[in-house]
LUMLUMDREN-2810 file (N, C-alpha, C; in Angstrom, 1 decimal):
<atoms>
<atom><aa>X</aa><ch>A</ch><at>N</at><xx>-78.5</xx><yy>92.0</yy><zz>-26.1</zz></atom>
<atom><aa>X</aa><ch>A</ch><at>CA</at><xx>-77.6</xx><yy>91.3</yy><zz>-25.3</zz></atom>
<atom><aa>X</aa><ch>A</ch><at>C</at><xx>-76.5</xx><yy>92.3</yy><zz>-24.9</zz></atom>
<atom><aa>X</aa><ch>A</ch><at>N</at><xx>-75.9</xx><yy>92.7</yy><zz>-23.3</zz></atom>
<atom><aa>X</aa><ch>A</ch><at>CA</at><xx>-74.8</xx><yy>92.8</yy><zz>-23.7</zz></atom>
<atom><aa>X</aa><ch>A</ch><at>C</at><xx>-73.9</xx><yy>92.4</yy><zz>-22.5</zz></atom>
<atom><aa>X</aa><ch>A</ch><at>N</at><xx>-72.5</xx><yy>93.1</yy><zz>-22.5</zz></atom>
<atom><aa>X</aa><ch>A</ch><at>CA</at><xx>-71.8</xx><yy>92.4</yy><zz>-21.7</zz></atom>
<atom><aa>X</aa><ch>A</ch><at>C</at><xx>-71.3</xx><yy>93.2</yy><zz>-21.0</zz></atom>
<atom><aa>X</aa><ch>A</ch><at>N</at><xx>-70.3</xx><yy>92.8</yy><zz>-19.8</zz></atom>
<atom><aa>X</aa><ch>A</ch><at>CA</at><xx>-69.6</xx><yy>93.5</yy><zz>-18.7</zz></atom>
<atom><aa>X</aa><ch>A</ch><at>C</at><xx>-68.5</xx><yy>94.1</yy><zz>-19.2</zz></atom>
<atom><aa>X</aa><ch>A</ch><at>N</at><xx>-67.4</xx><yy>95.0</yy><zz>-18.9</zz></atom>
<atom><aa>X</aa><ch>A</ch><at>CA</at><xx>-66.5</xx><yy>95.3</yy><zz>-19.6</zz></atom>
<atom><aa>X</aa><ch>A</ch><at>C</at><xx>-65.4</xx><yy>93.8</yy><zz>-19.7</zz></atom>
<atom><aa>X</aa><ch>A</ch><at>N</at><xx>-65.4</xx><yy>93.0</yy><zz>-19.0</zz></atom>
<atom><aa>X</aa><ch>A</ch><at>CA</at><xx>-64.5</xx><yy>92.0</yy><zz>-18.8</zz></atom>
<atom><aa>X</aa><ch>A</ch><at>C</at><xx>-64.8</xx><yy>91.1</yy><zz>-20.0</zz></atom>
<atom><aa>X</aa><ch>A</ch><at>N</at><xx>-66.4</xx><yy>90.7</yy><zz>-20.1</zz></atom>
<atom><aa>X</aa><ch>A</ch><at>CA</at><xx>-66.9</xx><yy>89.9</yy><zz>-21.1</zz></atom>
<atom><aa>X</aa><ch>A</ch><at>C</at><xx>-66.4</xx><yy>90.4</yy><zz>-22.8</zz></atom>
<atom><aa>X</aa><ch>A</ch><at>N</at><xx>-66.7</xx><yy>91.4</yy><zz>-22.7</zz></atom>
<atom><aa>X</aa><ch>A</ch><at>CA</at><xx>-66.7</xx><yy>92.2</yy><zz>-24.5</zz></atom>
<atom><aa>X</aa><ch>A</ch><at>C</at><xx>-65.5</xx><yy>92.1</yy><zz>-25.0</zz></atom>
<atom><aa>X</aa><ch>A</ch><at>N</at><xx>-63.8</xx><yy>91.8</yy><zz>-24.5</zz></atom>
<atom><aa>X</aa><ch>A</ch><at>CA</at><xx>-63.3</xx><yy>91.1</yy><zz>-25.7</zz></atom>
<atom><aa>X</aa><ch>A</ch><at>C</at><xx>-63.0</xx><yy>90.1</yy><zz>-25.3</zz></atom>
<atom><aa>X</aa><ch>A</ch><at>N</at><xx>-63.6</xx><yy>89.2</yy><zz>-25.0</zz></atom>
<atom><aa>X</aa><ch>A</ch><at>CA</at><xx>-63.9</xx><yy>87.7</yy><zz>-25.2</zz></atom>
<atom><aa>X</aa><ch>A</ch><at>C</at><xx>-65.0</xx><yy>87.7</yy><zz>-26.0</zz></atom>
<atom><aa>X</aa><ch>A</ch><at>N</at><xx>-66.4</xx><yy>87.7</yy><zz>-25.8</zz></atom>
<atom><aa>X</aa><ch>A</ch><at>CA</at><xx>-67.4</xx><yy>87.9</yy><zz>-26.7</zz></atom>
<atom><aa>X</aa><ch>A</ch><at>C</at><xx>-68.0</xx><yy>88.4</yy><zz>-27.7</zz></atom>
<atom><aa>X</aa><ch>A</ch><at>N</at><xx>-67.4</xx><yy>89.8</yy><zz>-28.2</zz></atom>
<atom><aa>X</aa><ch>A</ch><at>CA</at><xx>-67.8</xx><yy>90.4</yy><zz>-29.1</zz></atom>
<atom><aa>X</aa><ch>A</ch><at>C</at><xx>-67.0</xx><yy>89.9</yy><zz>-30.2</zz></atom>
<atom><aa>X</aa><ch>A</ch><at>N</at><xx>-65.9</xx><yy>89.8</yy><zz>-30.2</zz></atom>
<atom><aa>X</aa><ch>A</ch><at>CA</at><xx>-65.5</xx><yy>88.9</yy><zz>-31.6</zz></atom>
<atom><aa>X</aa><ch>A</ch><at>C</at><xx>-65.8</xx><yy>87.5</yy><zz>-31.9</zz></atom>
<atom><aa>X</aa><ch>A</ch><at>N</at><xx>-66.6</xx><yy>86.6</yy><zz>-31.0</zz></atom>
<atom><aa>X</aa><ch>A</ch><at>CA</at><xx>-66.9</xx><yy>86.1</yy><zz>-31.2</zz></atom>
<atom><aa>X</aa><ch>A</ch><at>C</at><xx>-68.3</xx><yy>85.8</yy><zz>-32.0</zz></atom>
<atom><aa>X</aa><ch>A</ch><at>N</at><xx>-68.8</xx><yy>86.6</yy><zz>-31.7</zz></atom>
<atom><aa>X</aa><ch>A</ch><at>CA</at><xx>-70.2</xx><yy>87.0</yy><zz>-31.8</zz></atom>
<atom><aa>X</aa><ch>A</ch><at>C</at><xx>-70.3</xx><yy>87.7</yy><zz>-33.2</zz></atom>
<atom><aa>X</aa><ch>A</ch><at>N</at><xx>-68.8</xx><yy>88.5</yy><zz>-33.6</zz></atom>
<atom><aa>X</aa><ch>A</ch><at>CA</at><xx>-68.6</xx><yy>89.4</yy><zz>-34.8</zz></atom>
<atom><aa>X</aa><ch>A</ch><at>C</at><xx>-68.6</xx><yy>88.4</yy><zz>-35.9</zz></atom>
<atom><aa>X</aa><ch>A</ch><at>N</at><xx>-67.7</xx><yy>87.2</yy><zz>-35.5</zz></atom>
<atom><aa>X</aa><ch>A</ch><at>CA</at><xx>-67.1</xx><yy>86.4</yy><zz>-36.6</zz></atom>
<atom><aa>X</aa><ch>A</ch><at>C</at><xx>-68.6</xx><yy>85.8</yy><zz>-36.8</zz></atom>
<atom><aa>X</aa><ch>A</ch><at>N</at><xx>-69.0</xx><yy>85.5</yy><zz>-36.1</zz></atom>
<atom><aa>X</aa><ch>A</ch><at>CA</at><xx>-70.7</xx><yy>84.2</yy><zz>-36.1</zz></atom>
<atom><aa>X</aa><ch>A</ch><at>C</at><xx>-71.7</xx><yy>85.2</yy><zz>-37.4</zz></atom>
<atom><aa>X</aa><ch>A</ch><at>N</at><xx>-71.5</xx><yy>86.5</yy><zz>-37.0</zz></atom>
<atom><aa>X</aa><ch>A</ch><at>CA</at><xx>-72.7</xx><yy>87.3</yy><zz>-37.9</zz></atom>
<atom><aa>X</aa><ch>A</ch><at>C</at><xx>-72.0</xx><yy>87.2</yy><zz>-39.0</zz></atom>
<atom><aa>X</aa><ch>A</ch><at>N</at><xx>-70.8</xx><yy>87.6</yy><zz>-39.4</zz></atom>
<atom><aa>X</aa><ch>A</ch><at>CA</at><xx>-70.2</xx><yy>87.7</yy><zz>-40.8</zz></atom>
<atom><aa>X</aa><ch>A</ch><at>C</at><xx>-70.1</xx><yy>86.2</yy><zz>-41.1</zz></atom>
<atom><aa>X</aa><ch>A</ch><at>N</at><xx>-69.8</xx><yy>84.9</yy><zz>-40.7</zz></atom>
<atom><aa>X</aa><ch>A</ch><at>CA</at><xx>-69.8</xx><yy>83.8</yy><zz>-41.4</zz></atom>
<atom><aa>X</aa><ch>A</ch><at>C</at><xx>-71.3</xx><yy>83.5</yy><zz>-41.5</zz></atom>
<atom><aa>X</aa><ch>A</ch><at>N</at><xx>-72.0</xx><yy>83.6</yy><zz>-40.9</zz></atom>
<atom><aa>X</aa><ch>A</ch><at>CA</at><xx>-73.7</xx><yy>82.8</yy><zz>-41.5</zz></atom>
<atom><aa>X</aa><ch>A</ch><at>C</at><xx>-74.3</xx><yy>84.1</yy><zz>-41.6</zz></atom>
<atom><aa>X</aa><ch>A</ch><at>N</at><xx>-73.9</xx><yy>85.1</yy><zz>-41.6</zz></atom>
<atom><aa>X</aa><ch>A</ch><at>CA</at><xx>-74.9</xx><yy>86.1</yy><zz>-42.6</zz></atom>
<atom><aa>X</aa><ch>A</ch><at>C</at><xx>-76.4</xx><yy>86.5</yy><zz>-42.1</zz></atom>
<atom><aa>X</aa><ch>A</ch><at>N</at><xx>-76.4</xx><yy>85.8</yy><zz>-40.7</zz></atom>
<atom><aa>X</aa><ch>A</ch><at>CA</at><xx>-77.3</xx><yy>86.4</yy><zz>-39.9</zz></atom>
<atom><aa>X</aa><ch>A</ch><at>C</at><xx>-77.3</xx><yy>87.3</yy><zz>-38.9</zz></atom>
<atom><aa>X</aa><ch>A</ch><at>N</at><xx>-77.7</xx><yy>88.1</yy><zz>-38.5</zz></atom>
<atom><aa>X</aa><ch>A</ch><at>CA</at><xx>-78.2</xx><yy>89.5</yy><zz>-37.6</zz></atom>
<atom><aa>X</aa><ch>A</ch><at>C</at><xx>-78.2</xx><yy>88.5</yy><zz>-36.5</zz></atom>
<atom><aa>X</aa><ch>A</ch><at>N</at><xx>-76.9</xx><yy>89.9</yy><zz>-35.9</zz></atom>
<atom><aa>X</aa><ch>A</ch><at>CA</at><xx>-77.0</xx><yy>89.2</yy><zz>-34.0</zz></atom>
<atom><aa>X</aa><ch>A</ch><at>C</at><xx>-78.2</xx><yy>88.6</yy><zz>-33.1</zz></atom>
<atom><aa>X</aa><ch>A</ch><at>N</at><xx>-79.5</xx><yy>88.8</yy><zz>-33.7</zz></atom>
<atom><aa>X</aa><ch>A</ch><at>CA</at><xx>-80.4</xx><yy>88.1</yy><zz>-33.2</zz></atom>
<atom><aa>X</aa><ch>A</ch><at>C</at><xx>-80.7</xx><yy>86.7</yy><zz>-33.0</zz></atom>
<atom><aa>X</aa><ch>A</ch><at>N</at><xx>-80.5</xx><yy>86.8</yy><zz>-34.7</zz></atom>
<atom><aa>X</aa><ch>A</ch><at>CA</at><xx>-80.5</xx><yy>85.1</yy><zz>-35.3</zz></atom>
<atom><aa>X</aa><ch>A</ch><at>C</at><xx>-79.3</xx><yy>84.2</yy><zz>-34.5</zz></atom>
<atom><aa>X</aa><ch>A</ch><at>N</at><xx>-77.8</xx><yy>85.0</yy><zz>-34.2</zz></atom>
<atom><aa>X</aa><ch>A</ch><at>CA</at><xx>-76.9</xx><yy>84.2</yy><zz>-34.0</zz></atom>
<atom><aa>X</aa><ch>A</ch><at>C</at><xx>-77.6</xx><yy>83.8</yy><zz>-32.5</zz></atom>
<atom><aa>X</aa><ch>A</ch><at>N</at><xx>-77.9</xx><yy>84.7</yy><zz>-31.5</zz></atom>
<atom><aa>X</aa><ch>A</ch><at>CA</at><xx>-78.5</xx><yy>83.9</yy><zz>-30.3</zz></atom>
<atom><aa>X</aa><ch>A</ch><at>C</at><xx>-79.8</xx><yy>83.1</yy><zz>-30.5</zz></atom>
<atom><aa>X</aa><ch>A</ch><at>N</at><xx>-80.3</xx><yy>83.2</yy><zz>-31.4</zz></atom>
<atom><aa>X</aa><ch>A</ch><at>CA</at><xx>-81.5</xx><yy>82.3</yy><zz>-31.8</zz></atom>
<atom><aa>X</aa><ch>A</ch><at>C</at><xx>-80.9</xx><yy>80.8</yy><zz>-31.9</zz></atom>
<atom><aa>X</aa><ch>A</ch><at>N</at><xx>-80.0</xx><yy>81.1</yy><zz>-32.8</zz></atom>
<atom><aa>X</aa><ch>A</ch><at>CA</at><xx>-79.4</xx><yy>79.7</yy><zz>-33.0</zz></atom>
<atom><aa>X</aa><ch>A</ch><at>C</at><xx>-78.6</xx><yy>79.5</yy><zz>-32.3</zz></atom>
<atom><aa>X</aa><ch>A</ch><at>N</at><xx>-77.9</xx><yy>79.9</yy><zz>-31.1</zz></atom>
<atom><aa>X</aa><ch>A</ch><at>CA</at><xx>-77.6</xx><yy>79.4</yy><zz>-29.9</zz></atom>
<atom><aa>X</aa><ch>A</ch><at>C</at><xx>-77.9</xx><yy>78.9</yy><zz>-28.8</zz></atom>
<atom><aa>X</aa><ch>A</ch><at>N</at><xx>-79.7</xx><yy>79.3</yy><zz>-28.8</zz></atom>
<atom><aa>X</aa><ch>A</ch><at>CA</at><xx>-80.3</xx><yy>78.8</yy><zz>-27.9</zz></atom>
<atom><aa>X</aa><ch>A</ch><at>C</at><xx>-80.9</xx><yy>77.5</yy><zz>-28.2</zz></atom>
<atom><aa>X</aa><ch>A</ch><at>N</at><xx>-80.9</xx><yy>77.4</yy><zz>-29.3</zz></atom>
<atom><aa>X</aa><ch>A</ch><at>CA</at><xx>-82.0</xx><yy>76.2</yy><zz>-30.1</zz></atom>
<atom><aa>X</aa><ch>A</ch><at>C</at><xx>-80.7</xx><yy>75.2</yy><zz>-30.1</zz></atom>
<atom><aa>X</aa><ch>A</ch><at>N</at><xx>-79.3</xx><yy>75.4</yy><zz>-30.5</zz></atom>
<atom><aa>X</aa><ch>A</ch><at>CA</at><xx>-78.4</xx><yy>74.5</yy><zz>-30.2</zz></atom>
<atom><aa>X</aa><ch>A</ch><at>C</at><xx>-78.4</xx><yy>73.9</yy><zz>-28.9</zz></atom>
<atom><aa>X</aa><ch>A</ch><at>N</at><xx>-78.5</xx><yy>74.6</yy><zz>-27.7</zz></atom>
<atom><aa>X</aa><ch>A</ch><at>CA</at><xx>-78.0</xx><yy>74.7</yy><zz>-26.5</zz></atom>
<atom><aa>X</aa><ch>A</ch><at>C</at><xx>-79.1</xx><yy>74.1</yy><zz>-25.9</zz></atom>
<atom><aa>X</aa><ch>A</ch><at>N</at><xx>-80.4</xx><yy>74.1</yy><zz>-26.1</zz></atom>
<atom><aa>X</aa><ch>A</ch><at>CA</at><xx>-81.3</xx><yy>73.2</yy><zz>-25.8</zz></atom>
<atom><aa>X</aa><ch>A</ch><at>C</at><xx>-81.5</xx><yy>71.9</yy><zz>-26.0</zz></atom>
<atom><aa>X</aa><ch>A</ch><at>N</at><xx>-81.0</xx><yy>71.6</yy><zz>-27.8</zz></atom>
<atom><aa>X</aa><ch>A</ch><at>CA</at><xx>-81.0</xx><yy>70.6</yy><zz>-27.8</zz></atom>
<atom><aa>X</aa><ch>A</ch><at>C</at><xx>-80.2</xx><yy>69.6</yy><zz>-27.6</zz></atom>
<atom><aa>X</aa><ch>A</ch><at>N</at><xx>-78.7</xx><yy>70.2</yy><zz>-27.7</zz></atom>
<atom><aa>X</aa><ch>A</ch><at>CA</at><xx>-77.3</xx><yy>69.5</yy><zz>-26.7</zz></atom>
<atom><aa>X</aa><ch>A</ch><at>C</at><xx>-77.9</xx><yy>68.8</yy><zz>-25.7</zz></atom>
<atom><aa>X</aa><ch>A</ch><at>N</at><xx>-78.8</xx><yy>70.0</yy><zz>-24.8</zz></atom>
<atom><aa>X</aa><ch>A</ch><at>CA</at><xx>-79.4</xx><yy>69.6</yy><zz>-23.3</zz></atom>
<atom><aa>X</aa><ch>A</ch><at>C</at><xx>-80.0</xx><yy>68.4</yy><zz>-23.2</zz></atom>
<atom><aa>X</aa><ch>A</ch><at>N</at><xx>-80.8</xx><yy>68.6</yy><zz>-24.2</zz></atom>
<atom><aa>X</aa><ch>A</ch><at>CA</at><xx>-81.7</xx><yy>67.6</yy><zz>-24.2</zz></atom>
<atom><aa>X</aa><ch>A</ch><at>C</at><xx>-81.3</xx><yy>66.0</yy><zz>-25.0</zz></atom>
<atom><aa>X</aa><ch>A</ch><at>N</at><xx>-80.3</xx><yy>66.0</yy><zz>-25.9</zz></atom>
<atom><aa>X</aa><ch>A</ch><at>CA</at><xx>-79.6</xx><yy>64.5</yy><zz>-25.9</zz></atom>
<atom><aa>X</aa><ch>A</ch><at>C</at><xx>-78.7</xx><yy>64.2</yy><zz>-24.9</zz></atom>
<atom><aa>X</aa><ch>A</ch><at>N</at><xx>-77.9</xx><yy>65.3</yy><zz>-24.6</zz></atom>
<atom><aa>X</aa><ch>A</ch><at>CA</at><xx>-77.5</xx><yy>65.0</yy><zz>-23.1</zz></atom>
<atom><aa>X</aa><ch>A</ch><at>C</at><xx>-78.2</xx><yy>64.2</yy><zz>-21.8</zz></atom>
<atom><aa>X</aa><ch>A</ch><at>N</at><xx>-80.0</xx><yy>64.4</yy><zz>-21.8</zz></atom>
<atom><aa>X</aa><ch>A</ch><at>CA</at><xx>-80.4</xx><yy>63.4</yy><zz>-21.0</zz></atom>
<atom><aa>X</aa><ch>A</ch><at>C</at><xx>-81.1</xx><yy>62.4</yy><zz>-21.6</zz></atom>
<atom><aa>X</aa><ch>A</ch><at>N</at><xx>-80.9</xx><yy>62.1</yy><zz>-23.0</zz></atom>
<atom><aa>X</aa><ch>A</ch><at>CA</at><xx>-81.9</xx><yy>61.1</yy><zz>-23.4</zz></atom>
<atom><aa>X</aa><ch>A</ch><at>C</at><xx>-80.6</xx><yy>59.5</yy><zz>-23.2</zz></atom>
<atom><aa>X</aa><ch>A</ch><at>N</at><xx>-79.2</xx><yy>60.4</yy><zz>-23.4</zz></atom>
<atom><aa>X</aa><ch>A</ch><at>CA</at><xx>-77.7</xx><yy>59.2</yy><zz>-23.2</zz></atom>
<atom><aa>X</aa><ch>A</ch><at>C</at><xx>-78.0</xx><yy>59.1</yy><zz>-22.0</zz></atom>
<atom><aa>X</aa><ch>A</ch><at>N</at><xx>-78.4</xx><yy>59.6</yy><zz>-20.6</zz></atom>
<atom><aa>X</aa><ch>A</ch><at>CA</at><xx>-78.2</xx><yy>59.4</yy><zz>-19.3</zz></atom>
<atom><aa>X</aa><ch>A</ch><at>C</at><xx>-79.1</xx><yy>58.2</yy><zz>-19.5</zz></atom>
<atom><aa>X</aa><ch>A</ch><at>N</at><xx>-80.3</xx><yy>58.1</yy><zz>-20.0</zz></atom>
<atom><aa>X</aa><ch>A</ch><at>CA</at><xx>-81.2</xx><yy>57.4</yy><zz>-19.7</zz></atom>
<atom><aa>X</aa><ch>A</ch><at>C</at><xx>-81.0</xx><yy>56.1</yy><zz>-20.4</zz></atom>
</atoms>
């Protein structure tokens, strides 16, 4: 992953604190952002319905 110069200090300390609190490798934290972000998605249309 990475970013624009504009993105990187907004993002990278975010992204710093996420690996030092759960102890997982930058990989994992976007792993578990995508798996969050899917499934937000996805109860988001099961309330529409």
């Amino acid at each position: 992953m990475s970013f624009t110069k504009d993105e990187l200090p907004v993002y990278a300390p975010i992204e710093e604190q996420l690996v030092k609190e759960t102890g997982r490798s930058r990989s994992g934290v976007y792993k578990d952002a995508l798996k969050f972000y899917a499934n937000h998605r996805q109860i988001s249309k099961l309330q529409l319905v």
